[in-house]
C-alpha positions as CSV (number, residue, x, y, z in Angstrom):
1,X,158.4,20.5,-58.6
2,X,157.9,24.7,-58.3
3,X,154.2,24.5,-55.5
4,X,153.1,26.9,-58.3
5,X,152.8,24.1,-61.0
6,X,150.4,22.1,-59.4
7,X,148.0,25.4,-59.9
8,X,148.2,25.4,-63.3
9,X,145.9,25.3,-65.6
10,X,146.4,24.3,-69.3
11,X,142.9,24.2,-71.1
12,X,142.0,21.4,-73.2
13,X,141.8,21.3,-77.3
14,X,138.3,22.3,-77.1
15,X,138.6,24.7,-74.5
16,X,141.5,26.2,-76.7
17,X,139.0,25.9,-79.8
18,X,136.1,27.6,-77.9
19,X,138.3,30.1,-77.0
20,X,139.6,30.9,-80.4
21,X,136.0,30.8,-81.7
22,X,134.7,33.2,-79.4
23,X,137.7,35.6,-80.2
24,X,137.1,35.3,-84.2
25,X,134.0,36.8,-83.2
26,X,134.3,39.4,-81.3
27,X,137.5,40.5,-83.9
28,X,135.0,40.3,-86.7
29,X,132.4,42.3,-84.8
30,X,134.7,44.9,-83.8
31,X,135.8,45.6,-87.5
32,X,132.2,45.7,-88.2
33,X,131.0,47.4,-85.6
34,X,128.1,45.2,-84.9
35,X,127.5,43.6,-81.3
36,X,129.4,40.3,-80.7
37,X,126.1,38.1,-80.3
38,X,124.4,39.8,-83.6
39,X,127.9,38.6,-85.5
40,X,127.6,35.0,-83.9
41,X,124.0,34.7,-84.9
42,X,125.1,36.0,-88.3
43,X,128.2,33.5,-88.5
44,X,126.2,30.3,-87.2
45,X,123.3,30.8,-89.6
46,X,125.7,30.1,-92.3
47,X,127.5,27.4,-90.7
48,X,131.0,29.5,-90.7
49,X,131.6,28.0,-86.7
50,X,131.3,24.6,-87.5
51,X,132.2,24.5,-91.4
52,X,135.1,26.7,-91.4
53,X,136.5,27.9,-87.9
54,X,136.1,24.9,-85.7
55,X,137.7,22.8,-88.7
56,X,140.3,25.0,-90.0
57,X,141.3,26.0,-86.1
58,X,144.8,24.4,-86.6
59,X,145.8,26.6,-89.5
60,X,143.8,29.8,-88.4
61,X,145.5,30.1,-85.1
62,X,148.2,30.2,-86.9
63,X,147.8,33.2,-88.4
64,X,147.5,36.6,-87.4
65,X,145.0,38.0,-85.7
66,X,144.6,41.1,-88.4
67,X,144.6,37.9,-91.7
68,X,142.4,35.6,-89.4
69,X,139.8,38.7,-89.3
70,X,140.0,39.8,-93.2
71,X,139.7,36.5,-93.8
72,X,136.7,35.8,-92.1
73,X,134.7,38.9,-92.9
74,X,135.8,38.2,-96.8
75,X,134.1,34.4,-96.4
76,X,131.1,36.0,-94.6
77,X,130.5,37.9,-97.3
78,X,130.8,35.3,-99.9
79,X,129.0,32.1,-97.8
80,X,125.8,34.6,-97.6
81,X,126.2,35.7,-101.3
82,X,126.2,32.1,-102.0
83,X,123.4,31.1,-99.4
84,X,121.2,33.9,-100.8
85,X,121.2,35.2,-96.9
86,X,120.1,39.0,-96.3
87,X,122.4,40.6,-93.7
């Protein structure tokens, strides 16, 4: 065994989750130029973390980064239509 193994660390499935969430959005705020914590506020009051990301994670890290962001801002925008929510 390489000595540099045993320092190694792999993340668990919900560290690799909470990882992925966290960069969905910042990507998302970035397009929309809006601070990252104003876009999380904005995704969790419509439940896009823990209805969509969180469960969808297997297929969305799939994807690229450039789909995973046009996707989400297109659901945003559709989930607050549909929730009657004022941006």
């Amino acid at each position: 065994m390489n000595p540099k193994d045993k320092y190694e660390y792999c993340p668990s499935e919900d560290e690799k989750i909470a990882i992925f969430v966290a960069s969905c959005v910042e990507s998302v705020a970035k397009a929309l130029d809006v601070a990252p914590g104003t876009m999380y506020q904005r995704m969790a009051r419509i439940g896009l973390i823990k209805d969509y990301i969180i469960p969808c994670y297997n297929v969305l890290h799939t994807e690229s980064r450039q789909h995973v962001t046009e996707d989400l801002i297109k659901t945003i925008e559709i989930w607050e239509k549909k929730q009657g929510v004022a941006i």
